[in-house]
N, C-alpha and C positions, 0 to 999 in steps of 0.2 A: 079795307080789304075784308072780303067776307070770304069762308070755305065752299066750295063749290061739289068737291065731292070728297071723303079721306076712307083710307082701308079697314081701319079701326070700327069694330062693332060694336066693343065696348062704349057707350057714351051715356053723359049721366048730366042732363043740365040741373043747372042748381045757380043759387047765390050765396057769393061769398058772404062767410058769417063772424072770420076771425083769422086774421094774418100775426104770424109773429116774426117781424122785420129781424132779420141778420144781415153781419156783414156780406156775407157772400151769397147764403142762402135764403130763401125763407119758407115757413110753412104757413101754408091757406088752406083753412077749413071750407068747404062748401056744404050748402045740404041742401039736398037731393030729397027727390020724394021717397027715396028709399035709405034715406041715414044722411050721414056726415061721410063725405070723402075728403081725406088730408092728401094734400098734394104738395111735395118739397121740389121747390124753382129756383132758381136764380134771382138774385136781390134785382140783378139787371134786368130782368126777363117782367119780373117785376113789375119794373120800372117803365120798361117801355113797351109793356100791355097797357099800362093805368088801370090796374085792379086794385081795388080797394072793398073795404067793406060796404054790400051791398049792389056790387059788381053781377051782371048778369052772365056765367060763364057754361060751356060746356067742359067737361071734366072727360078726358078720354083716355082710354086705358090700353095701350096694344102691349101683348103678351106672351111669350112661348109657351108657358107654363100656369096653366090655373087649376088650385089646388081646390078640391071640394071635402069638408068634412060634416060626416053625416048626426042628423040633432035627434036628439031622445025626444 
């Protein structure tokens, strides 16, 4: 199955670089040509993506609220 089209504009491909397996949860690091995005999923979700370390993923982010703070 591949996306065909989604609403989200947020989107950040990258490859996974470090998972850390929970029972229920887990977190996966990606990185992106703009940093590391950690993304917390479902063990199961997981599970029946088949993401692993080295995983070609896109990373998307939909949102009500994004917060900007300004850099010296």
């Amino acid at each position: 199955m591949s996306i065909v089209a989604i609403n989200a504009r947020n989107q950040f491909k990258g490859i996974i670089k470090h998972i850390i397996d929970g029972p229920v949860v887990s977190e996966v690091e990606v990185e992106t040509p703009g940093g590391i995005v950690t993304s917390v999923i479902t063990t199961s979700s997981l599970k029946q993506l088949d993401l692993h370390v080295g995983s070609e993923v896109l990373a998307v982010v939909k949102s009500t609220e994004v917060a900007l703070a300004k850099l010296l």
